[in-house]
Structure formats: structure tokens, C-alpha cells
PyMOL CGO cylinders between C-alpha atoms (Angstrom):
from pymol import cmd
from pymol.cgo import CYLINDER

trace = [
    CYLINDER, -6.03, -29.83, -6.04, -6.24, -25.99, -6.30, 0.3, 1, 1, 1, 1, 1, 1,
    CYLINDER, -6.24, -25.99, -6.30, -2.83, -24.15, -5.29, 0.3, 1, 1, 1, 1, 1, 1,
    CYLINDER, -2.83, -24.15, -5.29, -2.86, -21.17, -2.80, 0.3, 1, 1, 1, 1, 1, 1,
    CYLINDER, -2.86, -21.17, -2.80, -2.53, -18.72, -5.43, 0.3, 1, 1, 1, 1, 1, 1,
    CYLINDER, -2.53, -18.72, -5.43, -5.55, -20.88, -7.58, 0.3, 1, 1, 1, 1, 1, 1,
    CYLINDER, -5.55, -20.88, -7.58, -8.14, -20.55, -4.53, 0.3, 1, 1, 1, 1, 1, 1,
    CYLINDER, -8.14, -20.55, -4.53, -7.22, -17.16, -3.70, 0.3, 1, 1, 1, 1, 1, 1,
    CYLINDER, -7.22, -17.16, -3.70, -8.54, -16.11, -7.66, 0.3, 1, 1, 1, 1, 1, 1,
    CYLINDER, -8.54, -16.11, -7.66, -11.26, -18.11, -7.46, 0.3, 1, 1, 1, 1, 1, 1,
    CYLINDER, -11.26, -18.11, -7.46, -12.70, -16.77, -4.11, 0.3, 1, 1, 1, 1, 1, 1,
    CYLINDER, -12.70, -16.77, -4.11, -12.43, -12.90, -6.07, 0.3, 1, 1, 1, 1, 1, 1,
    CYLINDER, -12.43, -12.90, -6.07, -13.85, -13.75, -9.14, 0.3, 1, 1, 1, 1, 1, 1,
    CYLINDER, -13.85, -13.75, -9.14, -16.65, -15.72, -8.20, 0.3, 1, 1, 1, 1, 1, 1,
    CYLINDER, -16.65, -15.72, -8.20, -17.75, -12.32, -6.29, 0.3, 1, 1, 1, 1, 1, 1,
    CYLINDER, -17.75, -12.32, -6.29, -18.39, -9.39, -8.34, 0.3, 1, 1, 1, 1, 1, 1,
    CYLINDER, -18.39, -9.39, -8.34, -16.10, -7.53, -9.81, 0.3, 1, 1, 1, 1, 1, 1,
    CYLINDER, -16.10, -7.53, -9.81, -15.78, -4.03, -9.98, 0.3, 1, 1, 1, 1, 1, 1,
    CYLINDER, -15.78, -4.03, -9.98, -16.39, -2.50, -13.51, 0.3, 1, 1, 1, 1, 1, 1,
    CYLINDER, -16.39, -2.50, -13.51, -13.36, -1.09, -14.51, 0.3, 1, 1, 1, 1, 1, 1,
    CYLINDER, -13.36, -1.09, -14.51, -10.77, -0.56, -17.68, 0.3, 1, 1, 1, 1, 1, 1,
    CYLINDER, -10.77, -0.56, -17.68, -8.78, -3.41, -16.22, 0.3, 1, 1, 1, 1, 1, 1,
    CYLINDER, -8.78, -3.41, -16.22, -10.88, -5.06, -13.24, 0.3, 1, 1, 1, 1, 1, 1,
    CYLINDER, -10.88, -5.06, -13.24, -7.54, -8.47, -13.53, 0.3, 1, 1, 1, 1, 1, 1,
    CYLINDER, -7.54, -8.47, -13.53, -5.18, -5.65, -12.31, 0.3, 1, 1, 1, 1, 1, 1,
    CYLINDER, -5.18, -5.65, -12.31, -7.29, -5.01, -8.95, 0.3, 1, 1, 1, 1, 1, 1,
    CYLINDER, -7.29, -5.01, -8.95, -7.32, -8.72, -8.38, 0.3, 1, 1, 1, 1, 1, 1,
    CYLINDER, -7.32, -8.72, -8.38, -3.72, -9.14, -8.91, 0.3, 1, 1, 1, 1, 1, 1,
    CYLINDER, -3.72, -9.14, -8.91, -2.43, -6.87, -6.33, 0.3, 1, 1, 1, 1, 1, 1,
    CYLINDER, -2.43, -6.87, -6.33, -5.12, -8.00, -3.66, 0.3, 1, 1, 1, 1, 1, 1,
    CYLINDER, -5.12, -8.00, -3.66, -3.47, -11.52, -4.13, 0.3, 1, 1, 1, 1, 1, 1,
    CYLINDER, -3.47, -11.52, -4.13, 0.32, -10.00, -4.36, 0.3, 1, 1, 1, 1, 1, 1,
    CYLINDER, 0.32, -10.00, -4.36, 0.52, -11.24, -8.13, 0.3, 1, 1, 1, 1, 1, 1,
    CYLINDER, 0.52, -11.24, -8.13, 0.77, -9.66, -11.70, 0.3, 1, 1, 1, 1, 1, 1,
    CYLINDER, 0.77, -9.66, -11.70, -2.54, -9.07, -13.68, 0.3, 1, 1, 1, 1, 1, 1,
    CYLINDER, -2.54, -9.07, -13.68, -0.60, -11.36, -16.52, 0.3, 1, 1, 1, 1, 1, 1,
    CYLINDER, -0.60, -11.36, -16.52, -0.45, -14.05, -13.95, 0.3, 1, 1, 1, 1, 1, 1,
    CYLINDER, -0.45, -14.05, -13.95, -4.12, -13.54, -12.55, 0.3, 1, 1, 1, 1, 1, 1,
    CYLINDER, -4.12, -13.54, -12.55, -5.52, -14.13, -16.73, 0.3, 1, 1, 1, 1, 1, 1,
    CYLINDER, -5.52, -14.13, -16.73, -3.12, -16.79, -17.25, 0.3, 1, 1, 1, 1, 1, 1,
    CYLINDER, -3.12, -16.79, -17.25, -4.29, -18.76, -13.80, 0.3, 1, 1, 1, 1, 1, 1,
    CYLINDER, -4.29, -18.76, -13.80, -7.60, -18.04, -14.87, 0.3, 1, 1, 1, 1, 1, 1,
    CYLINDER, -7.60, -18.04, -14.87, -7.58, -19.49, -18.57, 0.3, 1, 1, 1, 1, 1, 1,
    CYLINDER, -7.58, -19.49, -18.57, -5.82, -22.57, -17.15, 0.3, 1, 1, 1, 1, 1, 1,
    CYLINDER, -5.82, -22.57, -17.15, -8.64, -22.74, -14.47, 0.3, 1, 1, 1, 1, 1, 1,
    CYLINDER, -8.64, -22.74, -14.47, -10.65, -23.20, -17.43, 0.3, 1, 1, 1, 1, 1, 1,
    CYLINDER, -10.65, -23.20, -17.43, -9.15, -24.96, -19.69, 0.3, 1, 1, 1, 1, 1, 1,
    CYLINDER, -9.15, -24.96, -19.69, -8.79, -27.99, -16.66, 0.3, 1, 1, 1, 1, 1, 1,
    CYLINDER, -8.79, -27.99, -16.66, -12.44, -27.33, -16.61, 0.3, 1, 1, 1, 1, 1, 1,
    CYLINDER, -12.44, -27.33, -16.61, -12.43, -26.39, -12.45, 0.3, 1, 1, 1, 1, 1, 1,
    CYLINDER, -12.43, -26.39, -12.45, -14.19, -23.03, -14.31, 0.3, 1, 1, 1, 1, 1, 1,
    CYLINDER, -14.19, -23.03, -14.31, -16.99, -23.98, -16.41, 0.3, 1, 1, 1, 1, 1, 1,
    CYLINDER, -16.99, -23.98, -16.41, -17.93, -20.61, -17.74, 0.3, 1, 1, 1, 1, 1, 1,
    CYLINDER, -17.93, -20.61, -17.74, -16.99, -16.76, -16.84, 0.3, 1, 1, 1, 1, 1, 1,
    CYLINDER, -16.99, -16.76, -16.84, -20.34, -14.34, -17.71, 0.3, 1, 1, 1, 1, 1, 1,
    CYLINDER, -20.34, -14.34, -17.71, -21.73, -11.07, -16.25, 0.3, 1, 1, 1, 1, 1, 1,
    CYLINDER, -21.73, -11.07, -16.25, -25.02, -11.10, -14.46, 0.3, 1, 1, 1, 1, 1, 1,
    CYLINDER, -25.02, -11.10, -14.46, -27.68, -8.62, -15.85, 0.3, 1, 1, 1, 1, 1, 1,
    CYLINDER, -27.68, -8.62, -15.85, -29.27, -6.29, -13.90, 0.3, 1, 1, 1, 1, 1, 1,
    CYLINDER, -29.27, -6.29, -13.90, -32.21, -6.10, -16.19, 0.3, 1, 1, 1, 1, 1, 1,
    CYLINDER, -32.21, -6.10, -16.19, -34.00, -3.60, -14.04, 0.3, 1, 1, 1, 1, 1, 1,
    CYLINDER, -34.00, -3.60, -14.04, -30.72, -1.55, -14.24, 0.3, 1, 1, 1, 1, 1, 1,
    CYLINDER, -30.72, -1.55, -14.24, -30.65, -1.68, -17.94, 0.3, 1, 1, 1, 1, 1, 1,
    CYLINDER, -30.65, -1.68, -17.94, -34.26, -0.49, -18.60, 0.3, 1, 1, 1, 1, 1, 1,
    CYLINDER, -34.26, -0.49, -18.60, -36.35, -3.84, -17.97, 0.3, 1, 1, 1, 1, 1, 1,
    CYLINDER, -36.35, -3.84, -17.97, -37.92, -3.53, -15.23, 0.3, 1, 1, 1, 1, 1, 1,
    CYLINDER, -37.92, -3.53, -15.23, -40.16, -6.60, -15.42, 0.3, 1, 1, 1, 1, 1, 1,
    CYLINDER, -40.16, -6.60, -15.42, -39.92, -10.02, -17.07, 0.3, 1, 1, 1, 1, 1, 1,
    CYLINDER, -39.92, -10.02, -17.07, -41.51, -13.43, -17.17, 0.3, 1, 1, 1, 1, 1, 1,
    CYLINDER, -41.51, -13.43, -17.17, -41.42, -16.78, -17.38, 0.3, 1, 1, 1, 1, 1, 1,
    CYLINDER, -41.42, -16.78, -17.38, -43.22, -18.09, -20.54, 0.3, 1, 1, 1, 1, 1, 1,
    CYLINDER, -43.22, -18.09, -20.54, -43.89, -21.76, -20.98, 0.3, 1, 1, 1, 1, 1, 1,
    CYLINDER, -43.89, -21.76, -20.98, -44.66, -23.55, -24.50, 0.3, 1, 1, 1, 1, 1, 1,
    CYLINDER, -44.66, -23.55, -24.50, -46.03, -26.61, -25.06, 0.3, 1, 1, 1, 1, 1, 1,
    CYLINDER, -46.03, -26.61, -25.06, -44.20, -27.28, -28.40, 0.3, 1, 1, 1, 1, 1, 1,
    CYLINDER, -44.20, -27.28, -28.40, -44.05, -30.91, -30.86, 0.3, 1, 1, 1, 1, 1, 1,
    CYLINDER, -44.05, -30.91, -30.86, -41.38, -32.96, -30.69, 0.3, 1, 1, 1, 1, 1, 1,
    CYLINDER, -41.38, -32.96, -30.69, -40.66, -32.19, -33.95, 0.3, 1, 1, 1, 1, 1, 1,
    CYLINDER, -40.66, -32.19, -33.95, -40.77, -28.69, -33.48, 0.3, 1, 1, 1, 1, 1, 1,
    CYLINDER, -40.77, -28.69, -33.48, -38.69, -28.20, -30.80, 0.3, 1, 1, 1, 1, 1, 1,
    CYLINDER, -38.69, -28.20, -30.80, -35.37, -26.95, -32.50, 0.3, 1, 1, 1, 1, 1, 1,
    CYLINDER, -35.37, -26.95, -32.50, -37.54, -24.79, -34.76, 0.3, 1, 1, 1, 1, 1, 1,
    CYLINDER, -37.54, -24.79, -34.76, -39.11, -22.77, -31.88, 0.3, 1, 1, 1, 1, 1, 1,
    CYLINDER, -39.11, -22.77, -31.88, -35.68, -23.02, -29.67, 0.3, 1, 1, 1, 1, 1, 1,
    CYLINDER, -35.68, -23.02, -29.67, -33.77, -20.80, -32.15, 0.3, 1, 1, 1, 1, 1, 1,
    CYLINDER, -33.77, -20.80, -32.15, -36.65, -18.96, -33.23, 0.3, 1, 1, 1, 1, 1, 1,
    CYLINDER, -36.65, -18.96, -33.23, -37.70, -17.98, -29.46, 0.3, 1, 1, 1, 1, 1, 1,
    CYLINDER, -37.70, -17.98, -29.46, -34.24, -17.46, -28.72, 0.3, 1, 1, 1, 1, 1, 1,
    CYLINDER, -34.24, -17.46, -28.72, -33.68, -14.60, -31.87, 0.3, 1, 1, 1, 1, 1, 1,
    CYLINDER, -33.68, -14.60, -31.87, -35.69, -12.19, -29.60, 0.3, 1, 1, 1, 1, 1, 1,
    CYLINDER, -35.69, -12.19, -29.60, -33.79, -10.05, -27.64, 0.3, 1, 1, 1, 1, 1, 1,
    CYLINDER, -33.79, -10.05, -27.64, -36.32, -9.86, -25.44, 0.3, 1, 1, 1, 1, 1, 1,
    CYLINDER, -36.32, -9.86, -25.44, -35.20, -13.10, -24.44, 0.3, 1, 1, 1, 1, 1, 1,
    CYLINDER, -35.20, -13.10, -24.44, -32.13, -13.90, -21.98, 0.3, 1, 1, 1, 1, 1, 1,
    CYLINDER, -32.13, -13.90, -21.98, -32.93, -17.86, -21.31, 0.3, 1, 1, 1, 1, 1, 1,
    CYLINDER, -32.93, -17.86, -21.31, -34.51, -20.37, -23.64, 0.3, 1, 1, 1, 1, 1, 1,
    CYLINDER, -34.51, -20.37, -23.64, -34.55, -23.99, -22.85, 0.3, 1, 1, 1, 1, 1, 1,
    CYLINDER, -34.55, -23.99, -22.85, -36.06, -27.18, -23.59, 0.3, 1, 1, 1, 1, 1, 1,
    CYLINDER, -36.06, -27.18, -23.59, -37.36, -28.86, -20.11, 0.3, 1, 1, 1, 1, 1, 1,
    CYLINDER, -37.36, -28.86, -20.11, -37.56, -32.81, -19.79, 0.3, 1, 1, 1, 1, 1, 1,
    CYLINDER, -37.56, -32.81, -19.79, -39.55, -33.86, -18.39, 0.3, 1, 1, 1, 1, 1, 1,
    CYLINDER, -39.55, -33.86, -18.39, -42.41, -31.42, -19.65, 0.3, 1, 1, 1, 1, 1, 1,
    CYLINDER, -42.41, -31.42, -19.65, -44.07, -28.97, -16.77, 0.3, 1, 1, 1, 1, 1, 1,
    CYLINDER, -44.07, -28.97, -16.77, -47.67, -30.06, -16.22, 0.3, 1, 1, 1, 1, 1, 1,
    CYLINDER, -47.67, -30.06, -16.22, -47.06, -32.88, -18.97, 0.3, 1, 1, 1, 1, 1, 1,
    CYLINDER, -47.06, -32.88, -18.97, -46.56, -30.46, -21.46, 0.3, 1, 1, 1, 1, 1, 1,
    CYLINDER, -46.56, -30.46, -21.46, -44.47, -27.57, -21.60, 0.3, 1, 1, 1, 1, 1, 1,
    CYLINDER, -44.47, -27.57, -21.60, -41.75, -28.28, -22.68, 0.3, 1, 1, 1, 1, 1, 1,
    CYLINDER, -41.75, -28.28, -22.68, -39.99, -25.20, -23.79, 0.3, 1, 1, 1, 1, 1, 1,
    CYLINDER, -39.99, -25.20, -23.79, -38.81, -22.41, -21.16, 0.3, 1, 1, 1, 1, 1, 1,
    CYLINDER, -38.81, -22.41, -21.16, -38.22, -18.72, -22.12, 0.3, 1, 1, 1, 1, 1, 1,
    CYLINDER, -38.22, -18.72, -22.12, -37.40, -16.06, -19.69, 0.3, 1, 1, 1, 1, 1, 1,
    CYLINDER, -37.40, -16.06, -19.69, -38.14, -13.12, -21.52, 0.3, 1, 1, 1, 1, 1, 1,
    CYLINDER, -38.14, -13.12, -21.52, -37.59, -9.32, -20.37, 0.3, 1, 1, 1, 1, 1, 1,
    CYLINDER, -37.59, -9.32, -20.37, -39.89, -5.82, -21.31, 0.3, 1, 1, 1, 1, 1, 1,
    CYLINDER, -39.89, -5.82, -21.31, -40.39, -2.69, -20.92, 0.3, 1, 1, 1, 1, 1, 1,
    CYLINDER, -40.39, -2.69, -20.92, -43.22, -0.80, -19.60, 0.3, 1, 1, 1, 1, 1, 1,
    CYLINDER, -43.22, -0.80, -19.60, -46.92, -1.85, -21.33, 0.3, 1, 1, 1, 1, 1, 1,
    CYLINDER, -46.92, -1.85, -21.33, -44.74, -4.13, -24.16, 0.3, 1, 1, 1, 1, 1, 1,
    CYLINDER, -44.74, -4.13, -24.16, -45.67, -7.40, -22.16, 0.3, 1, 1, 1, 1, 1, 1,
    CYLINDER, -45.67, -7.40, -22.16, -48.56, -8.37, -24.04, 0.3, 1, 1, 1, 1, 1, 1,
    CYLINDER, -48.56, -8.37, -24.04, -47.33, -7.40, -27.60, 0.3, 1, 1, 1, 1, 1, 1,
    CYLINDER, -47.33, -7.40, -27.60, -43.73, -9.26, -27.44, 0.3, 1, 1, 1, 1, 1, 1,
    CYLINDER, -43.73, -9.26, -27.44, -45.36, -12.33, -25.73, 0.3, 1, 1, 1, 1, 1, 1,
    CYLINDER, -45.36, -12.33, -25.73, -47.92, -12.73, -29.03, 0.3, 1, 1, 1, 1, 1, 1,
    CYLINDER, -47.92, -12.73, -29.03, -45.44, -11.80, -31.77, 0.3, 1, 1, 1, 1, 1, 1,
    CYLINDER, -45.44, -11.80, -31.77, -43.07, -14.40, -29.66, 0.3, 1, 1, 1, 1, 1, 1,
    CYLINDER, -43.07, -14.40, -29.66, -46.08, -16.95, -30.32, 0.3, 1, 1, 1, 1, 1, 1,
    CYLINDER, -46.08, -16.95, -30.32, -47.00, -15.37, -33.79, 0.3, 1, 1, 1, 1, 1, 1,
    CYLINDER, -47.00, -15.37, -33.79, -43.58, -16.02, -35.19, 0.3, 1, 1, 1, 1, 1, 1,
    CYLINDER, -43.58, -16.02, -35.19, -43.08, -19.46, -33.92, 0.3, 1, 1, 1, 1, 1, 1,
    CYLINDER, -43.08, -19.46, -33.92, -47.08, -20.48, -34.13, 0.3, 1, 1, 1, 1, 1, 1,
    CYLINDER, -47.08, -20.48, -34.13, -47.18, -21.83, -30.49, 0.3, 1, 1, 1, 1, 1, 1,
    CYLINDER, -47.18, -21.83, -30.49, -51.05, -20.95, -29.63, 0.3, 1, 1, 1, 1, 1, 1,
    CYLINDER, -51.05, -20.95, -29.63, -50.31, -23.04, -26.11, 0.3, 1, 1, 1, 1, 1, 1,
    CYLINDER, -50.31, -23.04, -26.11, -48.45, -21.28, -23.33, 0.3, 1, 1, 1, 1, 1, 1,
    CYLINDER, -48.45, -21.28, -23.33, -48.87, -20.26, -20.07, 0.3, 1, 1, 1, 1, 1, 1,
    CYLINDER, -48.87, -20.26, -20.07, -46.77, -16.77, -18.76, 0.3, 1, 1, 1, 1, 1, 1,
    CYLINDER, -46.77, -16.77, -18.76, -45.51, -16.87, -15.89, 0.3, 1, 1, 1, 1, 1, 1,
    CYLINDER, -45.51, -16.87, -15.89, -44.94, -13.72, -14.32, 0.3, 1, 1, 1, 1, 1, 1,
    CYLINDER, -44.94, -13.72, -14.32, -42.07, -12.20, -11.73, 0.3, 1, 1, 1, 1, 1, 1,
    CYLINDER, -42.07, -12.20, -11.73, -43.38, -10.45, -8.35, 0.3, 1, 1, 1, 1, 1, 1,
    CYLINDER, -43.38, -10.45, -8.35, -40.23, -10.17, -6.73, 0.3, 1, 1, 1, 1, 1, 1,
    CYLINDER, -40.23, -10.17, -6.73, -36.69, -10.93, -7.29, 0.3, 1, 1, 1, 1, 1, 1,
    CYLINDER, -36.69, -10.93, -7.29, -35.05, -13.06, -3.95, 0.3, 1, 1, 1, 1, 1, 1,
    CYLINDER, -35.05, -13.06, -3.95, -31.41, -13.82, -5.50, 0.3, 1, 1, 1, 1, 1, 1,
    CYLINDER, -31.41, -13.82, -5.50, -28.94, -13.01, -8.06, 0.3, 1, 1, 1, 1, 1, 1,
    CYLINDER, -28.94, -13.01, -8.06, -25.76, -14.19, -7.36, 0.3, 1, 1, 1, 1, 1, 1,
    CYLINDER, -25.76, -14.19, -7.36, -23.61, -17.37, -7.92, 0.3, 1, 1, 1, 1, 1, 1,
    CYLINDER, -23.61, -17.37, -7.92, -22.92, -19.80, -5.88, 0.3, 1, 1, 1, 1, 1, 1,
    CYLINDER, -22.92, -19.80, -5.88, -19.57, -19.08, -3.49, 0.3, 1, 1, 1, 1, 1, 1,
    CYLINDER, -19.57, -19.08, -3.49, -17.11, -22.00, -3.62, 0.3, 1, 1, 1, 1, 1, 1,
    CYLINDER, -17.11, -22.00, -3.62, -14.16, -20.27, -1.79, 0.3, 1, 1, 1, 1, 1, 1,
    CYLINDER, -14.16, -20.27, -1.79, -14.93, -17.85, 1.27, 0.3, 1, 1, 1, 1, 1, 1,
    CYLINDER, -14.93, -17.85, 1.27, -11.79, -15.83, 3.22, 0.3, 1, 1, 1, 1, 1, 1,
    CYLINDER, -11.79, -15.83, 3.22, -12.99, -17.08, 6.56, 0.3, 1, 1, 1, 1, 1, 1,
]
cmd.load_cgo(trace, "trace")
């Protein structure tokens, strides 16, 4: 069970938080506590495990990639940990996964990878030049619905 001061952290940190030299310090006096307090309820939050993992969501259009894809490799059993780290070295790409079952019975492999203007067709062959998948499908972004977590804790 979650105490007052617990669910009142978690409902502001789940939301976004405002970029700043010390964003903890903001949330501390909204909940009437010290920013060493906020960190420390935090870290214990995730050391019980109640907070799985604390990241930043990229804007990729923001930061100069204004389109992406989903690209899908059918990739060998045996090959699989190969072309995971090897696909995952680009830093073109944010997500790389391996899928069970397979998509369509084969693809097996999931990369969400992220370009520039006119650079779509280049990264996606050295991606399959480097890790010598021939057999993929891409799987291309039209519009973006969502990007947010999910909301556990709500004020109302």
C-alpha cells in the first residue's frame, strides 16, 4: 500500500515533467516536501519495484526525425542474437525486439527505426547489408495517435 505522500509523487511523475536544472525541486513543493525527500521516495518506489523504470519520451520529430518505421525481419533461430545487437548498434534505431510468436509466421525481429529526410531507403539496406537479412517488410508511420504513459494516479 502506497502512503499519501507515495501516490501524490507518483501521480507528478508519471506526467511530464518540466525540463529544468532541478525538475525534483518543483515536485517537492507542489506536494509540501523537500526535493531530498521527493528522490529518496522515488528510489525506494523503485527499489520495491511499484516503479519499474523512469525514461524520457522522445520527440523524434522534435529532435530532427521527422519520420520513422517499423521494419520487420524474418531472421534464423540461430541468428537471432547476432542481428538483435547488430540492428540495435544503429542509432537510427530506438526499439529492437525479438517477437514470439513470429508476425505472418515469420518475422520475428522488430526494429523501430528513425530518419531524416530522403535517408529512408539507404539506412534500411545498410541495416540489412550489415546484418545480411535479405527478408523484411518496412512498415511505415502515417500518423502518430499517442505518446504518453499510462496514468496510474489522477488528482480527481
Amino acid at each position: 500500500m502506497l502512503t499519501e505522500l507515495e501516490k501524490k509523487i507518483s501521480m507528478l511523475v508519471q506526467q511530464e515533467i518540466i525540463l529544468e536544472k532541478r525538475p525534483f525541486k518543483n515536485i517537492a513543493e507542489k506536494v509540501g516536501a523537500s526535493e531530498e525527500q521527493v528522490l529518496a521516495t522515488i528510489r525506494g518506489l523503485m527499489a520495491k519495484g511499484t516503479i519499474r523504470k523512469f525514461g524520457a519520451i522522445l520527440r523524434h520529430q522534435k529532435a530532427g526525425f521527422p519520420n520513422n518505421a517499423m521494419v520487420i525481419w524474418a531472421v534464423s533461430e540461430e541468428r537471432i542474437e547476432f542481428a538483435g545487437h547488430a540492428l540495435a548498434s544503429f542509432k537510427e534505431v530506438t526499439h529492437c525486439y525479438e517477437r514470439t510468436p513470429p508476425f505472418a509466421g515469420k518475422y520475428n525481429v522488430f526494429t523501430m527505426v528513425h530518419f531524416g529526410e530522403g535517408n529512408q531507403e539507404s539506412v534500411i539496406q545498410n541495416l540489412s547489408q550489415k546484418t545480411g537479412i535479405k527478408d523484411f517488410e518496412v512498415l511505415t508511420s502515417i500518423e502518430e495517435y499517442k505518446k504518453s504513459s499510462m496514468e496510474y494516479f489522477t488528482d480527481a
